[in-house]
C-alpha positions, 0 to 999 in steps of 0.5 A, a space after each residue: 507435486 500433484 497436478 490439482 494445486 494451485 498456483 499458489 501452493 506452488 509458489 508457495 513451495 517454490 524454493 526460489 525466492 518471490 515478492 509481490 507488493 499489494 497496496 491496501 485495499 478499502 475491503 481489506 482495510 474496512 476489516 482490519 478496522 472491524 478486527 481494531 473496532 472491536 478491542 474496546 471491552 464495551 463493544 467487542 465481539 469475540 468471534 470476530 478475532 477469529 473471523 476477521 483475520 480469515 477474511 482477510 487471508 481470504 481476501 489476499 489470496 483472491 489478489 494472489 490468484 489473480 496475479 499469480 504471474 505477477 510474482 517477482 523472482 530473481 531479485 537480488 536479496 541485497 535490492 530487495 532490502 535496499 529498497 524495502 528500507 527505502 520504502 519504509 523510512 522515505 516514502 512513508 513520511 509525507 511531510 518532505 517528497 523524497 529527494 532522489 538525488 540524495 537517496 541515489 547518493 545513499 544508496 549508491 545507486 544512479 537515479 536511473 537504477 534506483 528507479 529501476 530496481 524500485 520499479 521492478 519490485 513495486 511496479 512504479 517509479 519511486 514518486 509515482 509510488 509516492 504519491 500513491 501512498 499520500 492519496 492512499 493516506 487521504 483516504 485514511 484520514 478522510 475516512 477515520 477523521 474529523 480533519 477537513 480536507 484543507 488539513 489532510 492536504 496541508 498535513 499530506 504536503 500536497 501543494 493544495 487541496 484542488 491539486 490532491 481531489 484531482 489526484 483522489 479522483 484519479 485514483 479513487 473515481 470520485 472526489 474526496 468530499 464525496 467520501 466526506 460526506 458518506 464516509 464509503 
């Protein structure tokens, strides 16, 4: 390969197999709510089926080089479908926290190396990850809803509502009634 192609290229022609997980973003998502808008036949803008979608690649591929180091390799095939299973059918229903004990019994696995083969493909803990899907999620519903806060958290299984604006603020830099009332 020629010296001039970029980091991702390579990646990208690398016959060794890679991942990276990147939690949706608000620009990203912002997007693909413009491409969704856009479907109703009343209101809809053809090029945006063109445009929007490389936007979004556009978008990835800034994230990409950004942490073109921060690839994983050498994960073993086996763990990396394990946990993808477990991302998708346990840490995506918030009305139960997962139960690591159980899921290191399904799995096979002691809590210590579940969390440790998690964390070394999602960058966190299975609760930490957890809890960053649920404020995520808030945000979602704050944003395309007309539920309250008090019905986001309670949907959410959040303990209580002062408990999930901490958290939101942590992670977002403001309060959950701020994007409430300005739908950022």
């Amino acid at each position: 390969m020629a010296a001039n192609i970029s980091e991702i290229t390579k990646l990208v022609y690398d016959k060794n197999p890679w991942f990276k997980y990147f939690s949706l973003d608000i620009e990203i998502e912002n997007l693909v709510r413009a491409i969704v808008f856009n479907l109703d036949k009343k209101r809809r803008i053809p090029i945006y089926f063109f445009t929007k979608p490389l936007e979004i690649i556009g978008l990835i591929r800034e994230k990409m080089e950004k942490e073109v180091n921060g690839f994983k390799r050498n994960i073993h095939e086996d763990d990396l479908k394990i946990m993808m299973q477990l991302k998708e059918q346990y840490l995506s229903d918030f009305t139960k926290q997962p139960n690591l004990s159980e899921l290191s019994f399904k799995y096979g696995m002691s809590i210590s190396k579940l969390n440790r083969v998690f964390k070394s493909i999602f960058d966190k803990p299975i609760l930490q990850f957890y809890n960053q899907q649920k404020i995520e999620e808030a945000y979602r519903q704050i944003n395309r809803t007309n539920k309250s806060i008090t019905e986001i958290s309670m949907d959410l299984n959040f303990t209580n509502v002062g408990y999930m604006s901490k958290m939101f603020k942590q992670y977002y830099g403001f309060a959950p009634s701020v994007l409430k009332e300005k739908k950022i």
